[in-house]
C-alpha positions as CSV (number, residue, x, y, z in Angstrom):
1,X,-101.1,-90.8,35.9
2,X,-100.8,-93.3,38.8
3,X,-98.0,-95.2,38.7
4,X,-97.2,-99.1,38.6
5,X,-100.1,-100.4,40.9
6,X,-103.2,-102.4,40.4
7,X,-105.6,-104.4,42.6
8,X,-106.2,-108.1,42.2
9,X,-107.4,-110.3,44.7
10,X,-106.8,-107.4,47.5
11,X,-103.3,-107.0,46.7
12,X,-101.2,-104.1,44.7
13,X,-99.8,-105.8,41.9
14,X,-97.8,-104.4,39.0
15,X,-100.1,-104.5,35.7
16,X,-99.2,-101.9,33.3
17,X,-102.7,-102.3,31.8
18,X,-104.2,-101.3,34.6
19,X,-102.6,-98.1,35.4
20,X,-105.8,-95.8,34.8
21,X,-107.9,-97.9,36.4
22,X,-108.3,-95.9,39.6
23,X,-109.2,-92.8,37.8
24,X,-112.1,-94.2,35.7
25,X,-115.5,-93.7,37.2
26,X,-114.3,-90.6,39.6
27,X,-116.7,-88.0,40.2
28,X,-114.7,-86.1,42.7
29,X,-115.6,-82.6,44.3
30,X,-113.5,-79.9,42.6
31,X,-115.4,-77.4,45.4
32,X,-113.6,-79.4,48.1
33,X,-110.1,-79.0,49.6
34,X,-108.7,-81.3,52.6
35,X,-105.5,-80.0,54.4
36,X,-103.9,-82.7,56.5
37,X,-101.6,-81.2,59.4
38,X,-99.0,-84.1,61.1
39,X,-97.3,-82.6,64.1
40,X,-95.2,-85.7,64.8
41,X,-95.0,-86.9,68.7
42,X,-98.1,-85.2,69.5
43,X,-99.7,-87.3,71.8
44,X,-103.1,-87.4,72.2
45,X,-102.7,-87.0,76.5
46,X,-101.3,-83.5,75.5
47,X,-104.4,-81.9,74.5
48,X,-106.5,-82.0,77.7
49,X,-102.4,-81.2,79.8
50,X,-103.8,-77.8,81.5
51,X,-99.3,-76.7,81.2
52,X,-99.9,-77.2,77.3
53,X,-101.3,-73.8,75.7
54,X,-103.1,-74.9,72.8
55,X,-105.9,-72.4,72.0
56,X,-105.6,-73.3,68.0
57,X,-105.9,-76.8,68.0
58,X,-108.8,-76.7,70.7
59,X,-110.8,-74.6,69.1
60,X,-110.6,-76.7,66.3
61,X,-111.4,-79.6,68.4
62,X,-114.3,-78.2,69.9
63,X,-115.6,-76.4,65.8
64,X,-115.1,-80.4,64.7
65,X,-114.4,-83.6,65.8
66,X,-111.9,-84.9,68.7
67,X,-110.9,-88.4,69.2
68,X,-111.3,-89.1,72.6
69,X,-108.1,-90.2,74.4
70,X,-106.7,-89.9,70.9
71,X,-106.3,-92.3,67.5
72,X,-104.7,-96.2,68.1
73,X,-101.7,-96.1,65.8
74,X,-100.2,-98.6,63.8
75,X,-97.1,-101.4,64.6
76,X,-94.4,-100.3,64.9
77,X,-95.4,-96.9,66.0
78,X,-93.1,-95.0,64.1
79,X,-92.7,-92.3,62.0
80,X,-92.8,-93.5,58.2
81,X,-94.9,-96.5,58.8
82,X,-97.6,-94.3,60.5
83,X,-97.6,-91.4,58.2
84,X,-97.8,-94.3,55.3
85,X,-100.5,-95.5,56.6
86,X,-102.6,-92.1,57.2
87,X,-102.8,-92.0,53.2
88,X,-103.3,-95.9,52.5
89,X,-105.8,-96.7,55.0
90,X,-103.2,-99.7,55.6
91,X,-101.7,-100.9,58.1
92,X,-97.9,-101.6,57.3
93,X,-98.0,-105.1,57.0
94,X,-100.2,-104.2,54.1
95,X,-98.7,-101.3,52.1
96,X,-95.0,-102.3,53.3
97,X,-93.4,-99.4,55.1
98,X,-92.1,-101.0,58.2
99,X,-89.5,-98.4,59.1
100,X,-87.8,-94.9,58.5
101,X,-86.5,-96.6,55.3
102,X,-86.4,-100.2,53.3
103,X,-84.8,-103.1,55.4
104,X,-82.3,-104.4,53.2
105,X,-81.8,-108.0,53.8
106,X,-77.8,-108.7,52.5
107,X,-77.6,-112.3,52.9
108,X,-76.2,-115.0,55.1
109,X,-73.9,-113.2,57.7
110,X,-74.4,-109.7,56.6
111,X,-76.1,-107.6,59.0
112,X,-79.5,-106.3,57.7
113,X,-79.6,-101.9,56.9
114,X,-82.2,-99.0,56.6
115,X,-81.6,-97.6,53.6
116,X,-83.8,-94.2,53.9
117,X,-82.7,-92.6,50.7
118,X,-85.6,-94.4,48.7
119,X,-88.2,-93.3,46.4
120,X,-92.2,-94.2,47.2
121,X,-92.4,-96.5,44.4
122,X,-89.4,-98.8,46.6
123,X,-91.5,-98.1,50.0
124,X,-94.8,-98.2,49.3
125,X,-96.2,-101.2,47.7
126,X,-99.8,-100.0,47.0
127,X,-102.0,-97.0,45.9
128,X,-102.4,-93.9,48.4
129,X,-104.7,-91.7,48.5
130,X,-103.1,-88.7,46.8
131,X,-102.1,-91.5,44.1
132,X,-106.3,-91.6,43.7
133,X,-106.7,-88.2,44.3
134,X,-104.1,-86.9,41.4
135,X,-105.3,-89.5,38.7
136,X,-109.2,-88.2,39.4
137,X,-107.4,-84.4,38.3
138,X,-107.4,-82.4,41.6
139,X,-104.1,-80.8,42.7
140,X,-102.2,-82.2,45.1
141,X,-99.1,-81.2,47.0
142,X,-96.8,-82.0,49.8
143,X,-94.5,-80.4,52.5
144,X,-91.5,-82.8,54.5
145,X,-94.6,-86.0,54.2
146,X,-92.8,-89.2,54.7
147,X,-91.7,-92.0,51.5
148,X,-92.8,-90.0,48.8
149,X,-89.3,-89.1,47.5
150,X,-90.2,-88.9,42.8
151,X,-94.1,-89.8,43.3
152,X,-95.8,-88.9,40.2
153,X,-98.8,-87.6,42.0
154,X,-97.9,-84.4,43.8
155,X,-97.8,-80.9,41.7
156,X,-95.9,-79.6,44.3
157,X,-93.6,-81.6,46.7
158,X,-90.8,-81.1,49.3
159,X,-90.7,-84.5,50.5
160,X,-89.0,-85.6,54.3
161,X,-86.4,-87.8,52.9
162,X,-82.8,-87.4,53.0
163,X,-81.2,-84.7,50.5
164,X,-85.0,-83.0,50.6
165,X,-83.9,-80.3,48.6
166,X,-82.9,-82.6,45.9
167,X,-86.6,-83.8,45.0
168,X,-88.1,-80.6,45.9
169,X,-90.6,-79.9,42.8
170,X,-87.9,-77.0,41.3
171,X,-90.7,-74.2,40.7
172,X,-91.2,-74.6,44.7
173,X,-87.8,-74.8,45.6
174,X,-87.2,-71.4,43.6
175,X,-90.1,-69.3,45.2
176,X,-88.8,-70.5,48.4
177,X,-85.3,-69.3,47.6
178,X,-87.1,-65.6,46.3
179,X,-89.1,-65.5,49.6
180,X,-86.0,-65.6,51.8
181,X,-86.8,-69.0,53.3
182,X,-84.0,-71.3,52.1
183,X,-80.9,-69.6,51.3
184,X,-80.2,-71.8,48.0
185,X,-80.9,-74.8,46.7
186,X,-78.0,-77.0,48.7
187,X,-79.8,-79.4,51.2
188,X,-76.4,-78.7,53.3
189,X,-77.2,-74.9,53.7
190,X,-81.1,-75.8,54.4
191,X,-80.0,-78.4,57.4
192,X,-77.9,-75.8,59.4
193,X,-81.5,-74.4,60.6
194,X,-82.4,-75.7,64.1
195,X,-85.2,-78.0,64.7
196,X,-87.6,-75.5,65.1
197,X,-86.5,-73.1,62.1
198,X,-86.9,-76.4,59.9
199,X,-90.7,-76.6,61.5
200,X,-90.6,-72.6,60.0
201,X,-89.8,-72.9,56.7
202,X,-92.0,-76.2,56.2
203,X,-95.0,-74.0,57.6
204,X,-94.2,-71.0,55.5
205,X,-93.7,-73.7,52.3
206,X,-97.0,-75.0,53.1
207,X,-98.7,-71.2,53.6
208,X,-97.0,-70.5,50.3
209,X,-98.6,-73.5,48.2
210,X,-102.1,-73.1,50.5
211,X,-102.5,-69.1,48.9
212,X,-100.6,-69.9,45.6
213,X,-101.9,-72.9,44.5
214,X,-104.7,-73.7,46.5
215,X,-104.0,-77.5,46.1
216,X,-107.4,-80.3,46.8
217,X,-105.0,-82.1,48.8
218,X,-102.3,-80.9,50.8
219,X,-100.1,-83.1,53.3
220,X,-97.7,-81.0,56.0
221,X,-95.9,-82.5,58.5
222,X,-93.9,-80.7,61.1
223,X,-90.7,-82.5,63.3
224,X,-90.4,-79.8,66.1
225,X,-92.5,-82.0,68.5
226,X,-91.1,-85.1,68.0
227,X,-87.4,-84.2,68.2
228,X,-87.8,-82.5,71.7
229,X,-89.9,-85.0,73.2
230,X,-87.2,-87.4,72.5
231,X,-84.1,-85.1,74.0
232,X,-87.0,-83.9,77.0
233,X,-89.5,-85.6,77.5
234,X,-92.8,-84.9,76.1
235,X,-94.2,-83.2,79.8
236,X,-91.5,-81.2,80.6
237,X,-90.9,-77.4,80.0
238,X,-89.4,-77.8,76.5
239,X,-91.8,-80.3,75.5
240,X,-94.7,-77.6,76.4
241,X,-92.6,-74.9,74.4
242,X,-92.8,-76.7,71.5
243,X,-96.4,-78.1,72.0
244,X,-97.2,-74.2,71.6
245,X,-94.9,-73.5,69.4
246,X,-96.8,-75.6,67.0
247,X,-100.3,-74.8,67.7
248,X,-98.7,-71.2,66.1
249,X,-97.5,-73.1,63.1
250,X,-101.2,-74.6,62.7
251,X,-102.8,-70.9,63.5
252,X,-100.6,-69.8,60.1
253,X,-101.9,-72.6,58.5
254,X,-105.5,-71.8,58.9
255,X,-104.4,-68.1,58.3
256,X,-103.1,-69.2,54.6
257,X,-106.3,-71.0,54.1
258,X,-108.2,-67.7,54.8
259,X,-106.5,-65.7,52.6
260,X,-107.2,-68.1,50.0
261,X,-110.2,-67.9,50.6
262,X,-110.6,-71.2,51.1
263,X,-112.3,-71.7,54.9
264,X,-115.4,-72.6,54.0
265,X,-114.6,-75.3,51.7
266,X,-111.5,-76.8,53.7
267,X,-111.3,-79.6,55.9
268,X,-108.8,-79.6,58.3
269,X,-107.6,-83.2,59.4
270,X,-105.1,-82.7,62.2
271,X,-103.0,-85.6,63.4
272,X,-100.2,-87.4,64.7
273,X,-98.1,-90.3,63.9
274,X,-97.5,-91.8,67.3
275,X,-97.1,-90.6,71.3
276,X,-94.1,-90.5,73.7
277,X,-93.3,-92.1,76.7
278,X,-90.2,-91.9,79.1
279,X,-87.4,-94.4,78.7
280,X,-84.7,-93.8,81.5
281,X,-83.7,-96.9,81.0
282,X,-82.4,-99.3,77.8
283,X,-81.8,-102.8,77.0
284,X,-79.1,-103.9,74.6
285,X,-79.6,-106.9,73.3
286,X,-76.8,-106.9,70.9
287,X,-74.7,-106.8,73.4
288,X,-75.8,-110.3,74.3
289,X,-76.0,-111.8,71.2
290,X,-72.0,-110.4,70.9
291,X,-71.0,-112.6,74.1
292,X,-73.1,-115.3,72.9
293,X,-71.3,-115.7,69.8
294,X,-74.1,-114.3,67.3
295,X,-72.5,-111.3,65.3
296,X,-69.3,-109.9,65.3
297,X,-68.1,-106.5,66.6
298,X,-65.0,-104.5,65.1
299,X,-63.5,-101.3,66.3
300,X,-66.6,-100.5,68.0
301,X,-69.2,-101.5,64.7
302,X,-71.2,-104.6,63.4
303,X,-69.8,-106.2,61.0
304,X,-70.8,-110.1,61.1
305,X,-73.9,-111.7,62.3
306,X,-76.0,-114.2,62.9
307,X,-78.8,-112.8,64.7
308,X,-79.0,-109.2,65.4
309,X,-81.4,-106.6,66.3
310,X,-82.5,-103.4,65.1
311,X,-84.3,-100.8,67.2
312,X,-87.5,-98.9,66.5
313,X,-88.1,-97.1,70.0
314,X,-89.6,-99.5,72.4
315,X,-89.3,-102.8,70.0
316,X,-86.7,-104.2,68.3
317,X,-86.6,-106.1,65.2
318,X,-84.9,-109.8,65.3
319,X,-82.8,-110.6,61.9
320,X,-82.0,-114.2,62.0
321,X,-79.4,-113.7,58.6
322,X,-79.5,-117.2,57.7
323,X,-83.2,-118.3,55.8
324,X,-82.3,-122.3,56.8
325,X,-81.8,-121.7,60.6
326,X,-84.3,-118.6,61.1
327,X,-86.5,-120.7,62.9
328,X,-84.1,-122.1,65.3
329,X,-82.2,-118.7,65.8
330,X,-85.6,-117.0,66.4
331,X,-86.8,-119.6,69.1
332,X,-83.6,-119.2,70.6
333,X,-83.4,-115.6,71.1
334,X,-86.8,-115.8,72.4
335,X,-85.6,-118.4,75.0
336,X,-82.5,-116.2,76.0
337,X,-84.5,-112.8,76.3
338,X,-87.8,-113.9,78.1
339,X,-88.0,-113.1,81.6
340,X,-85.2,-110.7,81.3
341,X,-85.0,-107.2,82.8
342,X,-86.7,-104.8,80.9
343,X,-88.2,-107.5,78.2
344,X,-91.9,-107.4,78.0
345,X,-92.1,-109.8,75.4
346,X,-90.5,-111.8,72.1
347,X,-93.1,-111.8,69.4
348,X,-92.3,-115.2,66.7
349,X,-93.6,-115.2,63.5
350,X,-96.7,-117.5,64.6
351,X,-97.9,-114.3,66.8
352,X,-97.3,-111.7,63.9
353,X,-101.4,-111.5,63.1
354,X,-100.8,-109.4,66.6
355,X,-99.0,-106.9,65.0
356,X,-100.8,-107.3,61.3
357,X,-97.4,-108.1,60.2
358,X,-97.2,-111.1,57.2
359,X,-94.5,-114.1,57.8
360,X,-91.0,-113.0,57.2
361,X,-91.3,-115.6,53.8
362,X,-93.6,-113.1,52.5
363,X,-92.1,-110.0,52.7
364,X,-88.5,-110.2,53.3
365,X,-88.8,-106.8,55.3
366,X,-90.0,-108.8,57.9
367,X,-88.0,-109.2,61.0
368,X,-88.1,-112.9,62.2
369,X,-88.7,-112.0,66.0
370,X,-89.9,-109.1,67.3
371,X,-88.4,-108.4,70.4
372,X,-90.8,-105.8,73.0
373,X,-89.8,-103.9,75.6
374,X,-91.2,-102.8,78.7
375,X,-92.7,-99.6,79.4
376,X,-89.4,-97.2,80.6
377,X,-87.1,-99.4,78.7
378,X,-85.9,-98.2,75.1
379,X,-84.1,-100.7,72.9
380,X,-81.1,-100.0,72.1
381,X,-78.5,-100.9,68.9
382,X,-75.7,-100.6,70.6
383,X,-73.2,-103.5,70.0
384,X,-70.7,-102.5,72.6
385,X,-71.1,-103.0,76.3
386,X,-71.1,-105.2,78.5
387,X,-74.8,-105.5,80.4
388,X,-78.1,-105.8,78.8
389,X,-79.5,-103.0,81.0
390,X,-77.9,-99.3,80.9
391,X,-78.9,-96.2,81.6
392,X,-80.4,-93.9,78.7
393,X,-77.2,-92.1,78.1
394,X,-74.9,-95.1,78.3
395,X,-76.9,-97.0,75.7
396,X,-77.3,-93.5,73.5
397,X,-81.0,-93.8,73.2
398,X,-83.7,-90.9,74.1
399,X,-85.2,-89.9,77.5
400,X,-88.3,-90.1,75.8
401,X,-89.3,-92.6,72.7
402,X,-91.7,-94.1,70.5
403,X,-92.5,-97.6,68.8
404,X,-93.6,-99.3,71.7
405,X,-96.9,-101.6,70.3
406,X,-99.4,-99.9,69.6
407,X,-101.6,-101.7,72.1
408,X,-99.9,-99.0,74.7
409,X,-102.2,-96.6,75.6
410,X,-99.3,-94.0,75.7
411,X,-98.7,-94.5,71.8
412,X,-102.0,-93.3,70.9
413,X,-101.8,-90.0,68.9
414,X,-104.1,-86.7,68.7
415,X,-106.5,-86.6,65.9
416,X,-109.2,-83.8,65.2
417,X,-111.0,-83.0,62.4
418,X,-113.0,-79.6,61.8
419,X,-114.2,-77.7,58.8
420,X,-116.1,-78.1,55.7
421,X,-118.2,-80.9,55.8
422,X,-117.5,-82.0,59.8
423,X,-120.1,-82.3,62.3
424,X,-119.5,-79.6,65.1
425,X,-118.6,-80.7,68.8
426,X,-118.5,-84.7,68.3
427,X,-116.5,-86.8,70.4
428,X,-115.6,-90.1,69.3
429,X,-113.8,-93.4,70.8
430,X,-112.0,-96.5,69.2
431,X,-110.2,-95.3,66.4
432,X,-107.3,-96.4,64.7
433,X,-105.4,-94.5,61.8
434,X,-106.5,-96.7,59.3
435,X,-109.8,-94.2,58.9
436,X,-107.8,-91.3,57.6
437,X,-107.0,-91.8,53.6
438,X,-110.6,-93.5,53.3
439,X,-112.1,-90.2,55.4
440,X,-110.2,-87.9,52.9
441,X,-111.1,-89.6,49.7
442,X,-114.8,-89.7,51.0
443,X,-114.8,-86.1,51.6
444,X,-112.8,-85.2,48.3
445,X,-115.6,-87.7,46.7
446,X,-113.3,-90.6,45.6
447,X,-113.5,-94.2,45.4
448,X,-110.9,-96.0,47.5
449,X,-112.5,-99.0,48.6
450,X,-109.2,-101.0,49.1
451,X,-108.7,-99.7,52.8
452,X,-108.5,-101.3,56.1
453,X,-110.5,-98.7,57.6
454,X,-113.7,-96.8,56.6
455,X,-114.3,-92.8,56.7
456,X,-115.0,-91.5,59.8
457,X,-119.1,-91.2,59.0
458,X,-120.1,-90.3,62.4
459,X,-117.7,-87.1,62.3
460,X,-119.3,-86.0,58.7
461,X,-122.2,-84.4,57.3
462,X,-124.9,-86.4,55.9
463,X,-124.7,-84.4,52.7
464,X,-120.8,-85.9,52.3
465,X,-120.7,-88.3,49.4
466,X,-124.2,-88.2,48.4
């Protein structure tokens, strides 16, 4: 059944009522299966770098459909956010996921938290398209995809929250114990893997389901990428390692659809959730707003404030704790950060349709500024210090980061489609990541007219949807 969410007026409302709605008047393709592969961090420059060996993914690219200088992501152009919107078709100001976790607001002088240990139904705030997909009948499952900690609508899951192995769909986690690929069912013993052993046991879990179950839908999302670009780079030698080292993952991938027998009805829909670019440097703007009197540091932690920022990447988010003086605070952390070093930009709330975020009065997730960095600068939420600009190590950020708007070319992530119902050798420009759940659900046959995007039409067959 698909849980809690309706659609009035264009927005996901909670009418018990309704609760079949979306699965009335399906007539989905039971012939049909759509694999969707997220190597996180890969971005789209990487798949024409001559150092990257990437014979998988570009032969896929040149048996399908390439994005051309890669998909446009969404703001902020991070992880959960992005992967949320590849199965909404929204952007997050829309379906609500505007971080690696919920923004919990705690009141007047109480600095504002991620809280990642959440189920989908507190993250996302409308249908997805595996939500569509499982009401219409057609088996679904899921391997380390982002905010879908208890959804109703996976018949197999091994979601990328914290504590995996506790919501890992128990008949999974058992065959994965019996193939040798966890070592039991604590998520301590499963974490001691290394990045890239993590990467190998999602890819064998994904394999597993693929022959096993042969699921309609299936979402896998791999981390290897994403981790090293941050402690590397994402041109350097380790950065190319793991470039190839998942273009093997993928290869296994297609190898398990094989053996399934599968290939010829499968759609592959390779993405990613966001690029890289280098940050040397980082700006701490806590640490001004701690010698301007606006929060409150002890023993080295945040425990008081007024205004205070949290990081994603390349912006920061601006919590003004006090609803009454949010305007004034705002406007006056724009006023001490513009023209600073390594400040691109403060975005107030009468700029958000920029960003496609609502005003902070409509959704309380919503930071009251939205403080941008420049290109080489990371933001940083470090409360101690004493200058706003520090070197990457000083500041404890990442030689190489993400969230940076998405307007920067260097954000944009690698998309290809190829398969079962995809047009060989097209090249296509001007595509954002809002075309991905209505692109599945058109060529899984499903209604999802809610979207901010529409499928991909000039990457399909004709014959899709008719």
């Amino acid at each position: 059944m698909l849980s809690r969410y309706c659609w009035f007026a264009g927005v996901a409302v909670l009418i018990p009522a309704c609760l079949n709605t979306l699965s009335l008047a399906q007539s989905v393709d039971t012939e049909r299966h759509v694999v969707v592969i997220s190597i996180d961090g890969f971005a789209a420059y990487l798949v024409d770098d001559p150092k990257v060996p990437l014979p998988t993914i570009r032969r896929l690219a040149r048996e399908g459909c390439i994005i051309e200088g890669g998909m446009t992501v969404s703001d902020p152009s991070v992880t959960w956010p992005n992967h949320t919107t590849l199965v909404t078709g929204m952007k997050p100001g829309r379906h609500g996921v505007l971080a690696n976790g919920v923004l919990v607001r705690g009141g007047i002088g109480v600095p504002v938290k991620i809280d990642s240990h959440r189920d989908q139904s507190d993250l996302v705030k409308v249908p997805t398209v595996v939500d569509v997909a499982h009401a219409a009948g057609l088996r679904t499952a899921e391997v380390n995809w982002p905010c879908t900690r208890n959804s109703q609508s996976f018949d197999d899951q091994f979601p990328d929250v914290p504590n995996a192995l506790d919501y890992t769909t128990p008949r999974l986690r058992a065959e994965l114990i019996e193939m040798g690929l966890l070592r039991d069912e604590t998520h301590a013993s499963f974490r001691k893997a290394s990045m890239v052993g993590l990467d190998y046991v999602w890819t064998e879990a994904a394999c597993h389901l693929i022959r096993e179950r042969k699921p309609h839908l299936m979402l896998v999302h791999l981390l290897n990428i994403d981790a090293t670009h941050h402690r590397r780079g994402a041109q350097s030698q380790a950065g190319y390692t793991a470039n190839a080292y998942a273009d093997m993952c993928v290869s296994r991938i297609i190898n398990a659809i094989d053996d399934a027998g599968m290939r010829e009805s499968t759609t592959i829909i390779l993405v990613a959730d966001h690029g890289f670019t280098l940050t040397p440097k980082a700006i701490r703007p806590n640490v001004l707003l701690r010698k301007a009197g606006l929060l409150t540091v002890e023993g080295g932690k945040l425990t008081q404030a007024q205004v205070h920022v949290i990081p994603e990447g390349g912006v920061g988010f601006v919590y003004c704790t006090n609803p009454a003086k949010a305007p004034q605070d705002s406007a006056y952390f724009r006023k001490m950060f513009m023209g600073q070093e390594g400040v691109a930009d403060v975005l107030l709330p009468d700029r958000f349709n920029e960003v496609g975020f609502p005003h902070p009065r409509e959704y309380d997730q919503v930071p009251d500024a939205i403080l941008v960095a420049k290109d080489g600068y990371a933001v940083s939420g470090a409360v101690t210090g004493e200058t706003l600009v520090a070197t990457y190590e000083e500041a404890q950020t990442s030689l190489g980061s993400h969230g940076f708007l998405a307007k920067l070319q260097k954000m944009n992530a690698m998309c290809i489609l190829s398969g079962a119902g995809i047009r060989s050798g097209i090249k296509l420009q001007g595509v954002d990541n809002t075309v991905i759940a209505p692109t599945i659900a058109k060529l899984l046959g499903l209604k999802f007219p809610n979207a901010d995007g529409r499928p991909l039409s000039d990457a399909l067959h004709t014959s899709i949807g008719q």
